[in-house]
C-alpha positions as CSV (number, residue, x, y, z in Angstrom):
1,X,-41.3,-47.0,100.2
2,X,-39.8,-49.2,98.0
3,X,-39.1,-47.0,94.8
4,X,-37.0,-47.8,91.6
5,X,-33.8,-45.6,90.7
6,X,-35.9,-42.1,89.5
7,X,-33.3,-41.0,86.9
8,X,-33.7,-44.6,85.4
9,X,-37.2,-44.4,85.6
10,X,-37.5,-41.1,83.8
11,X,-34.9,-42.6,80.7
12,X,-37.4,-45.7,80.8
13,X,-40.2,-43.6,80.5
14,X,-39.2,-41.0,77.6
15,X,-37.1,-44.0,75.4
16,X,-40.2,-45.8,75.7
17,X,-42.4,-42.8,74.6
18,X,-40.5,-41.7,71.8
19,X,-39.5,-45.5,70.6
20,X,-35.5,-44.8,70.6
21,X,-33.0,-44.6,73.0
22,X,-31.0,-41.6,70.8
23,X,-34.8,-39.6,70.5
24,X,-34.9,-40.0,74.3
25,X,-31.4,-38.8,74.8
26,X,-32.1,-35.7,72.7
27,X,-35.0,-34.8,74.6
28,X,-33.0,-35.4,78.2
29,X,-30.0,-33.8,76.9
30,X,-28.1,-36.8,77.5
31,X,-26.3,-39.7,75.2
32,X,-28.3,-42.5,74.0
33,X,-25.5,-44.3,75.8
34,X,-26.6,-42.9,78.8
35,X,-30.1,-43.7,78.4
36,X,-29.5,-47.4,77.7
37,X,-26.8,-47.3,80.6
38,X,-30.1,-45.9,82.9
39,X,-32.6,-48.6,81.1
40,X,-30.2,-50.9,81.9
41,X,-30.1,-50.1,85.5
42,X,-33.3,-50.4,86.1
43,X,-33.9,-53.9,84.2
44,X,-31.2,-54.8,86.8
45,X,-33.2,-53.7,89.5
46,X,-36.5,-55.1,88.9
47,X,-35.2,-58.2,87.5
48,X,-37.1,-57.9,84.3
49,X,-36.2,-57.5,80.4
50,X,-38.1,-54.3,79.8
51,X,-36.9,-53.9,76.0
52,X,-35.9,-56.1,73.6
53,X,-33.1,-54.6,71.6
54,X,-32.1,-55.3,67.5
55,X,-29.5,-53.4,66.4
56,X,-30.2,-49.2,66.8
57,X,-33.9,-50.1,67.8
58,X,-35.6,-51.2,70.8
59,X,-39.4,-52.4,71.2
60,X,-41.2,-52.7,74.5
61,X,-41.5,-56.0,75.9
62,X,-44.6,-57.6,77.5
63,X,-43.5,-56.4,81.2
64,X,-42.0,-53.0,79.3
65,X,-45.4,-52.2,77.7
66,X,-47.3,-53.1,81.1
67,X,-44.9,-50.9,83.6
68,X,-44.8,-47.9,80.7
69,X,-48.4,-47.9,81.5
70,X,-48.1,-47.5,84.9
71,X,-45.5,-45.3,85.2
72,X,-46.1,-43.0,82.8
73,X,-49.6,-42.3,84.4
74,X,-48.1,-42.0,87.9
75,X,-44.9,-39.7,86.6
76,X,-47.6,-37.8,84.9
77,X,-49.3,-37.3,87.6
78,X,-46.7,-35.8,89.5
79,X,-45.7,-33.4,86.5
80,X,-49.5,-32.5,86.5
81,X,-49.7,-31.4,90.2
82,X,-46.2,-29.9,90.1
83,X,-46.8,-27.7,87.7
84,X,-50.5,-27.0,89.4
85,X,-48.5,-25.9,92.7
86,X,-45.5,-24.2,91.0
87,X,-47.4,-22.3,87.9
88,X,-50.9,-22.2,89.1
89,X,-50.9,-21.6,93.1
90,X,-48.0,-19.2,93.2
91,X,-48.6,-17.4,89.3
92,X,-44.9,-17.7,89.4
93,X,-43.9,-15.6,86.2
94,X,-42.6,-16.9,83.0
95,X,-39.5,-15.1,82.1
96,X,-38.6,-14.9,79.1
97,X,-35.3,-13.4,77.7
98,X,-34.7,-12.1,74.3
99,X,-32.6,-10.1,71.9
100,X,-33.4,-6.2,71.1
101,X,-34.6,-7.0,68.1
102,X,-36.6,-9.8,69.0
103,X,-37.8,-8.3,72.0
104,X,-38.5,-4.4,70.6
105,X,-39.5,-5.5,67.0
106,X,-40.8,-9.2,66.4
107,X,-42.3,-10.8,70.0
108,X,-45.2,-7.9,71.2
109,X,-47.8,-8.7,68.5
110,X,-47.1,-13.1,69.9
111,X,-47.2,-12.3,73.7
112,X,-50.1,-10.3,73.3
113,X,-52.0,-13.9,72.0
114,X,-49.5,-15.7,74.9
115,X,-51.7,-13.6,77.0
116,X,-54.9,-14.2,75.7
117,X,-54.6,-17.7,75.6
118,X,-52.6,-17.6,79.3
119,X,-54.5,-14.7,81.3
120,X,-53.4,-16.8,84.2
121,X,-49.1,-16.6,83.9
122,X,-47.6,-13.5,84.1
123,X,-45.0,-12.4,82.0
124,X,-41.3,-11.0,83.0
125,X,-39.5,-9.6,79.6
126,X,-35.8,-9.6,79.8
127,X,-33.7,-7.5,76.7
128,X,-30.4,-9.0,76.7
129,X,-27.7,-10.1,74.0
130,X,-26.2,-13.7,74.1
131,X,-24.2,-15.7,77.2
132,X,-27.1,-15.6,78.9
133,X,-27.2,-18.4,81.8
134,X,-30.6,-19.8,81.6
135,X,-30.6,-21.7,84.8
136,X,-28.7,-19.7,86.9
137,X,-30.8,-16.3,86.1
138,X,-34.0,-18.3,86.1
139,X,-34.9,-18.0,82.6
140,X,-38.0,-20.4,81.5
141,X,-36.9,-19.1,77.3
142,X,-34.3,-17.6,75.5
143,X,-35.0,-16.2,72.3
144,X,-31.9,-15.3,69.9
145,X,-30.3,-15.9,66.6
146,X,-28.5,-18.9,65.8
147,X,-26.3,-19.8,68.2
148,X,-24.8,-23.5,69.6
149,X,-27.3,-24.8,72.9
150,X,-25.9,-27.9,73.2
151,X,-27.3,-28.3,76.4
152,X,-30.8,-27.2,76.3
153,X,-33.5,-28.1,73.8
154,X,-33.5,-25.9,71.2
155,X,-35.8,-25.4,68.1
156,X,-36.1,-23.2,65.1
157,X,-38.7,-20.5,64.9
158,X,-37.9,-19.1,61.3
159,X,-35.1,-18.4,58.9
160,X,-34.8,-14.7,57.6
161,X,-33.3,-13.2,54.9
162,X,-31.6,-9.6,54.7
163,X,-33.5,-6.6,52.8
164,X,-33.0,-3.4,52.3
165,X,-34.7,-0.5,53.7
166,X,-35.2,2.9,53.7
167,X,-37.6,5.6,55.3
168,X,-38.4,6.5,51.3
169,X,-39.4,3.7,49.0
170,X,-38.1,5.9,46.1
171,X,-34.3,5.6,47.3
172,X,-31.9,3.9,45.0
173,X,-29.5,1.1,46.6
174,X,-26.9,1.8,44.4
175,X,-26.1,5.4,45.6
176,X,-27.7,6.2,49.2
177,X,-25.4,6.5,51.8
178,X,-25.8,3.0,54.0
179,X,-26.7,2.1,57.8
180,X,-24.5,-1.2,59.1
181,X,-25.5,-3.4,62.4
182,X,-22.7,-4.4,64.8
183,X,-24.0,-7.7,65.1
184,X,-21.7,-8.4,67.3
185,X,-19.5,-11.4,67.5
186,X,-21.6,-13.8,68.6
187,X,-23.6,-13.8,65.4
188,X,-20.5,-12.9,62.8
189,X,-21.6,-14.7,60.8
190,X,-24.4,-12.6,59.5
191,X,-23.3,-11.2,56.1
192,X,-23.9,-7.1,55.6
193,X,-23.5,-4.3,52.8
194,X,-20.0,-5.4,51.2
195,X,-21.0,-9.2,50.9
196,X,-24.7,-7.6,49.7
197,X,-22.7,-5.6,47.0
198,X,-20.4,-8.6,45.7
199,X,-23.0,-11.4,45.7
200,X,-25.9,-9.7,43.8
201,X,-22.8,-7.3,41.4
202,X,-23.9,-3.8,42.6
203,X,-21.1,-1.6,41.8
204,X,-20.2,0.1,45.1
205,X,-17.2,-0.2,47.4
206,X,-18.0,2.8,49.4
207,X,-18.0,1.4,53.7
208,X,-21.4,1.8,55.6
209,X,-21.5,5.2,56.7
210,X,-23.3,5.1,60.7
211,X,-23.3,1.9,62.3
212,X,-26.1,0.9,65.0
213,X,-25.4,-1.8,67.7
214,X,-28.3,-3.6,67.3
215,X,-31.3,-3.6,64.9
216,X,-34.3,-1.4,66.9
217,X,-31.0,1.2,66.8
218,X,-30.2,0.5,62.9
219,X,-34.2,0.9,62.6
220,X,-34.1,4.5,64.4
221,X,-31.5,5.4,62.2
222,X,-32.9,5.0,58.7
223,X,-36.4,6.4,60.0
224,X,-34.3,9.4,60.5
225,X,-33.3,9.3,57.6
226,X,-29.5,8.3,58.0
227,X,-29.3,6.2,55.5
228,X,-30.9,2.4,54.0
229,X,-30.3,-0.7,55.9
230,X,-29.8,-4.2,55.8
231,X,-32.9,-5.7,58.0
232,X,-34.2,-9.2,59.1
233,X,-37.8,-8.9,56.8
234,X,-39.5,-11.2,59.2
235,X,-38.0,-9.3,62.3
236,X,-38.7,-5.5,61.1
237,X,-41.9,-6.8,59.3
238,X,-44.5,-5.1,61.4
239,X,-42.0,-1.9,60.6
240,X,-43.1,-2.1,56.7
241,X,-46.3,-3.3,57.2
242,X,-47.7,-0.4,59.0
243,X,-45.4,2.1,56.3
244,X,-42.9,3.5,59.2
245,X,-39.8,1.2,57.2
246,X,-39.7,0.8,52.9
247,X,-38.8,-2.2,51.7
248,X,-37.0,-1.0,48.7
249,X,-35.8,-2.5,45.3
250,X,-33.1,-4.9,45.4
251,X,-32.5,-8.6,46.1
252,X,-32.7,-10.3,49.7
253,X,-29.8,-12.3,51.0
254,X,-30.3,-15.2,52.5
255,X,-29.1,-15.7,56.5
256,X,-27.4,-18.8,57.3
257,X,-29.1,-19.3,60.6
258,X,-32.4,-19.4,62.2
259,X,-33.7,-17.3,65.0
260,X,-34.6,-20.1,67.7
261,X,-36.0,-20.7,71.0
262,X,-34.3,-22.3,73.7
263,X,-35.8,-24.0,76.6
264,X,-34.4,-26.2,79.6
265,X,-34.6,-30.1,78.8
266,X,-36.9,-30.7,81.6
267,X,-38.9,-27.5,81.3
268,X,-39.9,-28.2,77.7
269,X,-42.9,-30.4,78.3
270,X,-44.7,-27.4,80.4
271,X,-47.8,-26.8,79.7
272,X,-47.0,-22.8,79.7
273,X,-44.0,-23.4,77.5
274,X,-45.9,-25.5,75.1
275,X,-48.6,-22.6,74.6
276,X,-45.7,-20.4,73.9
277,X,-44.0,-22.7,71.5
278,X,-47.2,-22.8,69.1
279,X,-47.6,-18.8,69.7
280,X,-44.3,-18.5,68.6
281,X,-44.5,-20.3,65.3
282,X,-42.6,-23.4,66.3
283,X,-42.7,-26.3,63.8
């Protein structure tokens, strides 16, 4: 069989899709250097110009737009029937790995619809802070806060802001003693009760009084009446919606990152991961 380079024939394929050599790098997880370098390479082998390049765009040439068609149908093929025998014939689980807070407090009400819309692909929950390996341990998605992915796709499923909470909605900010989450310091960044106090000029220089490690255990303590909290609203929503968590008077603060969901490059375009993706929220 005589058969092109497949690595350049998968860079030809997605810089052709997307129209760009850099949108095709992003979505391979490589330069657009290297995806020109790999365009390049297989011009060279056929013998034909398959773009036409002008400056940072390219456009498909007669004999480009003629083998896109072709090989996008056959490499599309192949994806199909892969997936078929690797999702389908073996229900080979989608794992998916998450914070506690994520896991415990945002995702159950989103992979019950996964499920409904997916009967066929079982699920495998993993609870798990960050430095997780997703290729070595297996893991189809990670969802966390924030966080640097450089390698793997990743996209933003919302931004939250910080509220505080307490098991009575008659409890005054200013004077209640106060709950603190060790966040932990892969997400230091997350601002807490001192910064809280300063930015919105609440007189109180009093430290938080019980700390939780994460924010199910923060959540545990104020419904026991420990104390108020800080709290993701989006996160610790279905908490205050069904009355077990008060949001209480007093301005939200603003998180500087978004919780997101991170995928393997070349898993991203599965047809199980894409159902998750729009379950999740993702814009």
């Amino acid at each position: 069989m005589k058969l092109p380079p497949l690595n350049a024939l998968r860079a030809f394929e997605c810089a052709a899709r997307t129209g760009s050599f850099s949108a095709a790098g992003a979505e391979l997880g490589v330069s657009s250097a290297a995806v020109s370098m790999q365009v390049k390479n297989l011009e060279d082998w056929l013998g034909l110009q398959l773009f036409t390049r002008c400056a940072n765009r390219v456009r498909l040439t007669d004999a480009g737009r003629d083998y896109y068609q072709k090989a996008a149908g056959a490499l599309a093929e192949i994806a199909g029937f892969t997936e078929a025998l690797t999702d389908r014939g073996t229900r080979r689980p989608l794992v998916i790995s998450a914070t506690p807070a994520l896991a415990q407090l945002w995702l159950p009400e989103r992979l019950k619809t996964f499920a409904e819309l997916r009967p066929d692909v079982p699920l495998r929950l993993r609870i798990e802070d960050d430095r997780i390996d997703l290729e070595a341990e297996g893991i189809d998605a990670r969802l966390t806060y924030g966080g640097e992915h450089p390698e793997h796709r990743t996209q933003a499923l919302f931004t939250d802001r910080l509220v505080p909470v307490g098991a009575d909605p008659r409890t005054d900010v200013s004077s209640a003693p106060l709950v603190e989450v060790a966040w932990g310091e892969t997400i230091a960044s997350v601002p807490g009760w001192r910064r809280y106090f300063t930015q919105h000029g609440i007189a109180r220089e009093d430290a938080a009084a019980a700390i939780g490690q994460s924010v199910p255990s923060v959540v545990a303590l104020v419904q026991a009446g420990l104390g108020i909290a800080l709290l993701p609203e989006q996160v610790v929503g279905r908490e205050i919606r069904a009355g077990r968590l008060h949001r209480l008077d007093g301005p939200a603060l603003e998180m500087p990152r978004p919780y997101v969901l991170v995928t393997a490059h070349y898993k991203s375009r599965s047809r199980r991961l894409r159902t998750l993706a729009e379950v999740l929220g993702v814009r």
